[in-house]
Each structure stands twice: as C-alpha cells, then as structure tokens.
C-alpha positions in Angstrom: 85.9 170.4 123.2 84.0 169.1 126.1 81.5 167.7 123.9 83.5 166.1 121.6 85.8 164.4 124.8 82.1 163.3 126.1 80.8 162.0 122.3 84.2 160.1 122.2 83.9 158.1 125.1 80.5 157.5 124.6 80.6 155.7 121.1 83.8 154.2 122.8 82.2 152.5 126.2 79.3 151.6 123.5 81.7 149.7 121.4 83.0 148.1 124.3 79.7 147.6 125.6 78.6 145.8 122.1 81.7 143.5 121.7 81.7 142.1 125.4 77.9 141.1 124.4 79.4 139.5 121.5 81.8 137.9 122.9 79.8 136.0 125.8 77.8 134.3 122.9 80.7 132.0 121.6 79.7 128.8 122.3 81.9 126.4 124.6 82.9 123.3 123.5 82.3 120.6 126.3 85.3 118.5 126.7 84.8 114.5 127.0 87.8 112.2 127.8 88.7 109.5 125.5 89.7 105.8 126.0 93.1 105.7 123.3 93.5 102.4 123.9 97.3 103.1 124.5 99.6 104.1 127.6 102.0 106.5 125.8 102.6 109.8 125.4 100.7 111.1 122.6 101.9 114.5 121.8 100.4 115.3 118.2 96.4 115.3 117.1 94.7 116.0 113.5 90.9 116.0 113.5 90.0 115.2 109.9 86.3 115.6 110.6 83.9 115.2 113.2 84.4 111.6 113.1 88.1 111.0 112.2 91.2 111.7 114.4 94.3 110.5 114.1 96.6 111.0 116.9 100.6 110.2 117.7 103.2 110.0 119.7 105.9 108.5 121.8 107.3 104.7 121.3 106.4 104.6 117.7 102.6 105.2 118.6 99.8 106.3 116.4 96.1 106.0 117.2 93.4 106.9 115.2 89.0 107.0 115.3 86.7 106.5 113.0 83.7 107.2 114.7 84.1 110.6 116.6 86.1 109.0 119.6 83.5 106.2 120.6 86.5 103.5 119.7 90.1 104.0 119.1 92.7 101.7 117.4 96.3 101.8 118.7 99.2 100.8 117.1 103.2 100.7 116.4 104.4 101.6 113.2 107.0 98.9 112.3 110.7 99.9 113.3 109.7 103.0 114.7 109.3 101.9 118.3 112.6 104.1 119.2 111.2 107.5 118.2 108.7 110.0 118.9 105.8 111.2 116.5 106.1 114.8 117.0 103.1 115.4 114.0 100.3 113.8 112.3 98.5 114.9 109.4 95.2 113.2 109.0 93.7 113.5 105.2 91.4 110.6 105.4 90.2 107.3 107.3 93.0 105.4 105.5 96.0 107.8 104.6 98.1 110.0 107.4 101.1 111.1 107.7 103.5 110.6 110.6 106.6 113.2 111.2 109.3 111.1 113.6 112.2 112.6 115.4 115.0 110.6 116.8 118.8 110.9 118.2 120.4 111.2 115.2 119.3 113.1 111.7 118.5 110.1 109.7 115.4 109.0 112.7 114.2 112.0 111.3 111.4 110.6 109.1 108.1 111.3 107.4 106.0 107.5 106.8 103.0 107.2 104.9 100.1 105.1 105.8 97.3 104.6 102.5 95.3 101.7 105.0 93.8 103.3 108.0 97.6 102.3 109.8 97.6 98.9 109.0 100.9 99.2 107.0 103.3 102.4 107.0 106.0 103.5 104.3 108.7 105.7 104.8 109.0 108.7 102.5 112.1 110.1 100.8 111.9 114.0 101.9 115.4 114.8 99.8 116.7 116.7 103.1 119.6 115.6 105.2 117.9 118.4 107.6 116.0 117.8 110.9 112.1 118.3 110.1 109.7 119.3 112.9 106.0 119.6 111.1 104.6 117.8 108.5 101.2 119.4 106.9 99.1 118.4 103.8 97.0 121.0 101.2 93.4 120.6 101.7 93.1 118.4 99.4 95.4 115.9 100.2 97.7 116.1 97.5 100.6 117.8 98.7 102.5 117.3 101.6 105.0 120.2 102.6 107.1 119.9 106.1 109.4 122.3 107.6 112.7 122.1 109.5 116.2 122.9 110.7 117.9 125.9 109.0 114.9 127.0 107.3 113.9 123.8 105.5 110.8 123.7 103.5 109.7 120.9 101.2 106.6 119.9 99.1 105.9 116.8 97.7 104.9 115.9 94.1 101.0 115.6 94.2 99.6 112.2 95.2 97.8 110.5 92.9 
C-alpha cells in the first residue's frame, strides 16, 4: 500500500514537474501602443491578419490598419455619430461589419462597409430585438449576430 501511495505521487509531482516546464516556454507577446488617430472610446477590435485590424467604438467611430498598426485611418460612419460600436468583424481590407447600440431598439444596427470604410450601408437583420455581437464564417460569407431574448440570425451568403 505504501508503495503504491509512494509510486502515485511520484508519476504525480513528475507530471506536474513536466507541465510547469511546458508551460514557461509559451512565448509572450510584447505589447506596442498604437497611434488610432482618434480620441474616442474604442471598445471593439478584429485582427484580420497580421496586417489588418479594424477597430470601433464610441461616437460613431471606426478605425482600421492596413499595415500591422504602422498607420491608422479614423473615421465616422455617416448618421451614426450618436451611437456606440459595441462589435466589429473584420473579413478583409475593404469589407467589415459594424454592430451599433443606441437608446432606443431601432439604433440597434448592423452597417456594412465593402470600401476599406469609405462608405457604410445599413443592413436589414429582420429582428425588432436588441443585438449585441455580430460575427462572420471564416470565409466571409455569412454573417450571424446574437441578441436580446435569445436572438440569433444568419445572413444569406455574400456574393
């Protein structure tokens, strides 16, 4: 019985032993601020690749790079000034999706951008509920978001 207590904890502190050395050898990312080229809150990020990153937030504010964070363009998407960007969903250099919350249900909005943000459409999302996260398939084609209630929706694919 003794034995077999003693064999336990051996193979035990030997796993532990084996995953701590494991675990120190994750490499840690080093961290290097950004000029956004914007003052406001940005509260939502979506690295597309190591180069593009579009990011949003407050006031109607979306900013996005196109060269791993070396430059940044800012900007307001039309009529949106009011609301928040709570999510982006970056699929490309030229096509992202925004997710906007507002006061009221209909602020509640997804918008579309197929230009790198130079001009931004509102999508129909066939809810009257409050939607909090907007996410795309891998390969761009579908967008799904989720809400209030326990809303899901998909889109059609994109061509």
């Amino acid at each position: 019985m003794l034995k077999s207590l003693l064999a336990f904890l051996l193979i035990g502190l030997s796993a532990s032993f084996a995953f701590a050395q494991k675990a120190a050898t994750i490499p840690v990312p080093t961290l290097t601020p950004q000029t956004s080229g914007t003052t406001q809150l940005l509260i939502a990020v979506s690295p597309v690749s190591e180069n593009v990153v579009w990011a949003a937030g407050t006031g109607g504010t979306f900013v996005v790079t196109t060269d791993g964070g070396n430059t940044w363009k800012s900007g307001v998407v039309p009529s949106a000034n009011s609301l928040q960007f709570r999510d982006v969903q970056g699929v490309s250099d030229k096509v992202a999706y925004l997710m906007a919350i507002g006061n009221d249900a209909p602020s509640f909005r997804i918008y579309k951008t197929e230009d790198g943000g130079a001009t931004w459409e509102p999508q129909a999302t066939g809810t009257n509920e409050t939607l909090w996260s907007v996410h795309t398939a891998a390969d761009g084609r579908y967008v799904w978001a989720v809400g209030d209630n326990g809303a899901i929706i998909r889109s059609a694919p994109a061509r």
